[in-house]
ZAMARGU-4260 file (C-alpha; in steps of 0.2 Angstrom, whole numbers, plus 5000, padded with zeros to 4 digits):
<rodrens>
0) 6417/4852/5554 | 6428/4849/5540 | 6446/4845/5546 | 6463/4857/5541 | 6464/4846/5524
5) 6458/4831/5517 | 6470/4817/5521 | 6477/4806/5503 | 6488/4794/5508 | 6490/4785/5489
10) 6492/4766/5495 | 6477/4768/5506 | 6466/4772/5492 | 6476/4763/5479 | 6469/4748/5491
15) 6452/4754/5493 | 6449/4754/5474 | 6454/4739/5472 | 6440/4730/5484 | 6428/4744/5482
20) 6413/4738/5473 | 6411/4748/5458 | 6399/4748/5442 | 6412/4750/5430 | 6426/4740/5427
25) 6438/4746/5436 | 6458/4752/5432 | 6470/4761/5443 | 6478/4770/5433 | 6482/4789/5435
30) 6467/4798/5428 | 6458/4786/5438 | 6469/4794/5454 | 6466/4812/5449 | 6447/4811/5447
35) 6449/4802/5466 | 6461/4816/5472 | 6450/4829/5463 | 6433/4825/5474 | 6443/4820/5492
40) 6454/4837/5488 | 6440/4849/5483 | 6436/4866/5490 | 6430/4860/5507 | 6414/4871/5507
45) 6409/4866/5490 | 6410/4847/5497 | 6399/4848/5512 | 6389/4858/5499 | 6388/4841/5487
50) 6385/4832/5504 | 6372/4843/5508 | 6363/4843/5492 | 6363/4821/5492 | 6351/4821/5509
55) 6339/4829/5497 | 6341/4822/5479 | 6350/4806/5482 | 6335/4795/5490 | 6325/4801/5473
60) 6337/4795/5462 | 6336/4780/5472 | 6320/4777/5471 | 6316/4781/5452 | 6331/4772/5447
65) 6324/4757/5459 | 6308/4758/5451 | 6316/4756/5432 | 6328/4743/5437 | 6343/4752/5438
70) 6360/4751/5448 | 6358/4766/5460 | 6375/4769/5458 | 6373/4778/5441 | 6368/4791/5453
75) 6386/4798/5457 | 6385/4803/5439 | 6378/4820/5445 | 6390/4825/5458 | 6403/4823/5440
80) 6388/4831/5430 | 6381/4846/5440 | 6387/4843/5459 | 6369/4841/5459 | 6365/4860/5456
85) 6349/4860/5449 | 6348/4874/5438 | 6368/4869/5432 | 6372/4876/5414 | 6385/4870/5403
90) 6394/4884/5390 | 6389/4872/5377 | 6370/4870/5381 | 6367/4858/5395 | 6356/4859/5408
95) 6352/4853/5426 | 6359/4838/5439 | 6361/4827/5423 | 6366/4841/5410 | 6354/4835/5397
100) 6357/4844/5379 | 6340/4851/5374 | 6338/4841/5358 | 6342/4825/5369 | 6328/4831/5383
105) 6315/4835/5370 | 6317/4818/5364 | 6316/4810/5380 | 6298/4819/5381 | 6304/4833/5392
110) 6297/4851/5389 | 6315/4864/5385 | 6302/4880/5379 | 6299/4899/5384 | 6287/4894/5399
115) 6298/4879/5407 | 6313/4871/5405 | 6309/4852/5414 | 6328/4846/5413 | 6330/4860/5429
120) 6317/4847/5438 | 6325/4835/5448 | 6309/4823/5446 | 6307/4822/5428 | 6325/4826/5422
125) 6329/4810/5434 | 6315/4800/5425 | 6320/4804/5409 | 6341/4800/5412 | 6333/4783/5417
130) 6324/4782/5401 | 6340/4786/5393 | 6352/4773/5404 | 6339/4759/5399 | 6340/4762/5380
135) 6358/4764/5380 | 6360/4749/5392 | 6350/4739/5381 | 6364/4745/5365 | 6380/4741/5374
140) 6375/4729/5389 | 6391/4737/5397 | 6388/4752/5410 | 6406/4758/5408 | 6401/4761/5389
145) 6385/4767/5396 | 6391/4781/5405 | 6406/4786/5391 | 6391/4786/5376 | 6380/4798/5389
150) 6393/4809/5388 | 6400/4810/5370 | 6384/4800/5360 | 6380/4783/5358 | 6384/4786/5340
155) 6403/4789/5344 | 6406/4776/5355 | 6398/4761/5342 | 6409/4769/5329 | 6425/4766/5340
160) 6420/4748/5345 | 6416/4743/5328 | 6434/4752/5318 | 6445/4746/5334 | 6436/4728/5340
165) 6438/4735/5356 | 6424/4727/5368 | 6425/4738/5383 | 6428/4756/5386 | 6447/4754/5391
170) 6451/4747/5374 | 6444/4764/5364 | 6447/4777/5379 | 6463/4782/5370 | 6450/4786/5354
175) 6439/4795/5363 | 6437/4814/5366 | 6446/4820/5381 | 6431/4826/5391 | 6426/4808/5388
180) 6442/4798/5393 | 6439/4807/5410 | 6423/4803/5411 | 6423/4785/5416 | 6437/4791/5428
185) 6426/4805/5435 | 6412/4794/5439 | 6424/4782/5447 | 6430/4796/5457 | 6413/4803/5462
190) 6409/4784/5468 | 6424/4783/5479 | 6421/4799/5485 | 6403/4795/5490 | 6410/4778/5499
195) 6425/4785/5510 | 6424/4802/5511 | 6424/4801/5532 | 6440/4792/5528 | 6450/4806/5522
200) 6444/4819/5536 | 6429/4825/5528 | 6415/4827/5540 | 6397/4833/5536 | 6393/4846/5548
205) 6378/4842/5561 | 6366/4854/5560 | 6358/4857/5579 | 6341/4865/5569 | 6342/4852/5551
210) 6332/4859/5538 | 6318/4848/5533 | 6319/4837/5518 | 6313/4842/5502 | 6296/4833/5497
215) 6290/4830/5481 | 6272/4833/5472 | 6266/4828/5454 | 6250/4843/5450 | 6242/4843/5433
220) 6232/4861/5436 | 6240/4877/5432 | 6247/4885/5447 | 6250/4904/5450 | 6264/4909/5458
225) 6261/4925/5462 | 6242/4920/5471 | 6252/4905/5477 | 6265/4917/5487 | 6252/4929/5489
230) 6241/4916/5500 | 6254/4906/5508 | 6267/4908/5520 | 6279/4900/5504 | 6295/4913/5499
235) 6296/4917/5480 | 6314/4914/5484 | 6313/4899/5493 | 6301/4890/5479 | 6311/4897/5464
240) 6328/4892/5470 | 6319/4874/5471 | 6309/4876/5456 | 6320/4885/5445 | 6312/4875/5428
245) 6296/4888/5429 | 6301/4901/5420 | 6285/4914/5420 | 6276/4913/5438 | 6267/4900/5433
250) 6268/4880/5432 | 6260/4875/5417 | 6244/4864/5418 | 6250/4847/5407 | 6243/4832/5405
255) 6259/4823/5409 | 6261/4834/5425 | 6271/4845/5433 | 6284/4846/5448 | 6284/4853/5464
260) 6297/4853/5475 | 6298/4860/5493 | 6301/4858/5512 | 6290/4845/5520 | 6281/4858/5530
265) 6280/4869/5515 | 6273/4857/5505 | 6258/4850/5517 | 6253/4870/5513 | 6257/4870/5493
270) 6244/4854/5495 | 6230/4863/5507 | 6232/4878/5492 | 6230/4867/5476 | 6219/4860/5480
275) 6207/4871/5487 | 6209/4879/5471 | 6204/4865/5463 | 6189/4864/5473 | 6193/4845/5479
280) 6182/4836/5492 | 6181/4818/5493 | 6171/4818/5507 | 6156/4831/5504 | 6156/4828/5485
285) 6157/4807/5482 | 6148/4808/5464 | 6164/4821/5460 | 6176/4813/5444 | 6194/4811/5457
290) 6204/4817/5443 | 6211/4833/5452 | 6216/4822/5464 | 6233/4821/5471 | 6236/4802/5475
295) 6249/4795/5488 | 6260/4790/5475 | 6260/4806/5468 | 6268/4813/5485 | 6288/4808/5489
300) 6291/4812/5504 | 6308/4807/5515 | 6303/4815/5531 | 6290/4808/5539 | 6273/4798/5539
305) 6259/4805/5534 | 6243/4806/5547 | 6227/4805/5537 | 6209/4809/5545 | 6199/4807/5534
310) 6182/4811/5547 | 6190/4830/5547 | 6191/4835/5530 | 6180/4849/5523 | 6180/4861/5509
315) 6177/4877/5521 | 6193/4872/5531 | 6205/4870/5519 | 6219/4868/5532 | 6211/4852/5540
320) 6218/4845/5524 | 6237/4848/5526 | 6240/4829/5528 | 6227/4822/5518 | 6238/4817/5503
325) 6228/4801/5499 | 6215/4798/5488 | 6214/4785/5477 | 6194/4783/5477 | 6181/4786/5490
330) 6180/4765/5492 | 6195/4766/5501 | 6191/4782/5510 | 6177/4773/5517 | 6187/4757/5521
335) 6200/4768/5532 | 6184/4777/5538 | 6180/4760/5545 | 6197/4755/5553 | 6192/4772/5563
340) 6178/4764/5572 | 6194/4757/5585 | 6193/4774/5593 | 6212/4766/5602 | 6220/4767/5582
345) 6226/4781/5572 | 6231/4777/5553 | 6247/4784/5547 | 6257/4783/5531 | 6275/4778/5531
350) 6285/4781/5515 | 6300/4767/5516 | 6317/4774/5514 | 6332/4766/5508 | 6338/4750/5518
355) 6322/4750/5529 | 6314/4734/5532 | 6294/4728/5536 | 6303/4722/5554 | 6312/4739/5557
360) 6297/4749/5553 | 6285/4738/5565 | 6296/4740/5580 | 6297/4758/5577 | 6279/4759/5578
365) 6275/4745/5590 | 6264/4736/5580 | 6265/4717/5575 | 6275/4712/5558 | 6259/4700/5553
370) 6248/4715/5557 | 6258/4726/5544 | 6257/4712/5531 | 6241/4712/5533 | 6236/4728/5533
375) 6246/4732/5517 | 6244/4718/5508 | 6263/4711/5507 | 6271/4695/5503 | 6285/4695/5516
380) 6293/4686/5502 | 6296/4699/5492 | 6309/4716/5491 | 6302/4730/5500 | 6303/4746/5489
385) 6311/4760/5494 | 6296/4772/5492 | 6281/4763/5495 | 6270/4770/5505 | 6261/4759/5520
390) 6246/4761/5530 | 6251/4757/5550 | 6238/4757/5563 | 6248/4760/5580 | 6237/4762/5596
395) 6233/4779/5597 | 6245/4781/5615 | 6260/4775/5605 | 6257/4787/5593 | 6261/4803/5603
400) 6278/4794/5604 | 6282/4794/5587 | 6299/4804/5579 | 6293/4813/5563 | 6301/4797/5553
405) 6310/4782/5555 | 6330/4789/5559 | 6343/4778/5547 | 6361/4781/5553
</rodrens>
């Protein structure tokens, strides 16, 4: 429970900012205090509301802006932007957890039409704001400017810096729009609210039941919604309220691919539906073109690993499917086929979450570190990525054991 009122003792924070590892260059001065006391001093449900929302969204961000070489912090910029509200309109046009103008998502390659409005997807308006952090990174090699030019124009703040010889955003904040002058201190708010929220008596409440965690699919077949809420136990309110970029009952087959997003359990059905719509089988049909196919890394999930059997799959029992989200080619179908023949060994997938390493992950399923190197190929050398996805083998008696995913505290 959230306590009578969030505590703001001025010093304290005053001190905070001043060690708290920040993106921006950093000044405390007083919009930077109001942004602060603006997020600590919210409306108390609408912050565990904003924390809420982070479980679900935040370890995406993470993990596409991890794959594109990007601070993760650039994240906060949607608690300023949307409060990470996914279909979030602006009175002046913008749309979705990074309020992208429509001119500005079509060119970043985003679909904005009559059937589907992509900035309203978390997966691909995050894919495109990465797109758009790189270029403008790559212009003012500065992510304070970064973050001022994503809000007024990369065209405004060059102006500024050229007629002023100003190098950073503090020397032109004074010349810049309002909203924008806030913005920097905004993001630096969001940041320290994100970092010490516990600190000023906000307390996420525990859930006894905790929904599952929202999964993410990439499909390039057109979808019916109606036959899709027709044959499944998945709620029209449920998928829409998640999906809120299909506009017409229908997700639109394209050839750069669509998101879904739903609860883990939902999803393992969404995936038994598309695709025996889609008439896949890689098991009864090995001379079969795997387009349709719906490969691991197509499937972001933060919940749990995957259990993949591949002796059990058939086309008349679509059900026997649900966990089947892998299928690269029917070589390495074969290859786990083989790995089978251990009748003691049960293959699982493990999607890594943030801060997880290879040694963590082995003692949770009681298997060998050299064994998981092995098995997946690794240089122990190297950064483990938040969102690959790992073969394990554990004993089949270990297995039974297992928690749905590895808990991070």
């Amino acid at each position: 429970m959230l306590g009578n009122k969030p505590e703001f003792y001025e010093e304290e924070v005053r001190s905070r900012l001043e060690s708290m590892d920040c993106l921006v260059s950093l000044r405390i001065e007083d919009d930077v205090m109001d942004q602060v006391r603006r997020f600590v001093g919210r409306n108390k449900a609408a912050t565990l509301e904003i924390l809420k929302r982070t479980e679900n969204y935040f370890p995406l961000i993470d993990r596409i802006f991890t794959e594109n070489n990007l601070p993760t912090d650039l994240k906060y910029l949607t608690i300023v932007e949307s409060a990470l509200q996914l279909d979030a309109k602006s009175h002046v046009g913008a749309a979705g957890i990074w309020q992208l103008m429509p001119a500005t998502a079509r060119i970043l390659k985003l679909r904005v039409d009559a059937k589907v409005d992509q900035r309203l997807d978390p997966v691909l308006a995050t894919q495109a704001a990465a797109l758009y952090f790189k270029n403008l990174y790559a212009m003012f090699n500065d992510w304070s400017l970064v973050i001022a030019a994503y809000n007024c124009g990369e065209y405004k703040v060059k102006d500024l810096l050229e007629s002023s010889k100003a190098t950073d955003f503090w020397g032109i904040k004074k010349l810049l729009p309002r909203q924008t002058q806030l913005f920097v201190p905004a993001f630096i708010g969001a940041s320290y609210f994100m970092k010490y929220y516990p600190e000023h008596n906000i307390v996420p409440v525990i859930e006894e039941f905790p929904n599952e965690k929202i999964t993410f699919a990439k499909i390039y077949k057109e979808v019916n919604l109606r036959d899709l809420f027709k044959k499944t136990s998945i709620k029209k309110e449920l998928f829409l309220s998640l999906n809120p970029s299909y506009k017409r009952f229908s997700i639109p087959g394209l050839n750069s691919g669509s998101s879904v997003s739903l609860p883990d359990g939902l999803m393992v059905e969404f995936v038994d539906y598309y695709r025996f719509q889609n008439k896949f089988n890689p098991v009864l049909d090995e001379a079969r073109l795997l387009e349709d196919a719906m490969p691991d890394h197509e499937i972001i999930s933060f919940n749990r690993p995957f259990i993949f059997s591949p002796d059990n799959i058939s086309i008349q029992n679509p059900s026997s499917i649900n966990l089947a989200f892998e299928s690269a080619s029917i070589k390495d179908i074969k290859k786990q086929t083989d790995y089978k023949k251990d009748s003691n060994r049960q293959l699982l997938r493990h999607l890594v979450k943030t801060r997880e390493s290879l040694s963590e992950i082995a003692d949770f399923y009681q298997v060998e570190l050299e064994d998981l190197l092995s098995w997946n190929e690794l240089n122990p050398s190297k950064e483990l990525l938040t969102g690959t996805v790992l073969k394990i083998y554990p004993s089949k008696s270990n297995v039974l054991g297992l928690e749905p995913s590895l808990s991070k505290d």
